[in-house]
N, C-alpha and C positions, 0 to 999 in steps of 0.2 A: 278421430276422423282421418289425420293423415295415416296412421297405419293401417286403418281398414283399406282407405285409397291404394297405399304400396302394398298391400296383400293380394288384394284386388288384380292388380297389373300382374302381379307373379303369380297368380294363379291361370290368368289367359298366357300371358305368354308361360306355362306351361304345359296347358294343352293345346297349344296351337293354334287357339280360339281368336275371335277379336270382336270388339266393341257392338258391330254387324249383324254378328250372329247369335241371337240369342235363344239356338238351341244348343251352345255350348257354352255360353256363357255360364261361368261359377256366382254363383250364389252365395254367400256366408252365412252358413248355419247356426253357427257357436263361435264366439269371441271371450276371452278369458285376460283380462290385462292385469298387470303388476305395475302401478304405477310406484316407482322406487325413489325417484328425485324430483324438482322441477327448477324451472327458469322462469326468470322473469323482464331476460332479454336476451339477444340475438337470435341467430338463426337455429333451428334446431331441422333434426336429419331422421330419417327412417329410412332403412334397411328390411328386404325382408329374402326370407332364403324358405325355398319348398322342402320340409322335411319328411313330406309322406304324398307321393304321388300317383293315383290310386286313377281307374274311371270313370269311375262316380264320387271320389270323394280327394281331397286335395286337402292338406295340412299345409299351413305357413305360420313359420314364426319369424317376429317383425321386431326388430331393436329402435327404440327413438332415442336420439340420444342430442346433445346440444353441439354447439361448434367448438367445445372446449373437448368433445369429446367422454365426456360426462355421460355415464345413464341414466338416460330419465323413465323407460318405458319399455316394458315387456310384455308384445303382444301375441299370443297364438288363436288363430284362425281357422276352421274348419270351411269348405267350401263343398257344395253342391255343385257336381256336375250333368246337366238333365243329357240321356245322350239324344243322337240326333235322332229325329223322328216321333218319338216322345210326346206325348201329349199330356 
């Protein structure tokens, strides 16, 4: 859930978009995770970086990791962007 969340964000603030508008709002089409570690306490972190920035379509991949710095999670994201006018 938090990396879909931080995928999410970097995907509007990659097209410019915002919460508002949701005829540019990204959509999440396909999510793929590699859960590689976990925790079972403090804080933990999500990181996500645009790797394929497209106009209809937006890729991000999302690191969670713990405050130790630790990976716990590899998430990549595909996003739908409807453009504007769209129905």
């Amino acid at each position: 859930s938090l990396a879909d969340s931080v995928a999410t964000f970097a995907a509007v603030a990659f097209i410019k978009g915002s919460y508002s508008d949701l005829d540019r709002f990204p959509v999440a089409i396909g999510i793929s995770s590699q859960i590689v570690s976990n925790t079972q306490q403090g804080i933990i972190r999500a990181e996500s970086t645009v790797s394929h920035g497209g106009r209809t379509l937006v890729a991000v991949d999302t690191r969670v990791t713990s405050d130790q710095g630790r990976l716990l999670a590899i998430v990549t994201s595909t996003h739908f962007v409807r453009n504007s006018g769209t129905n």
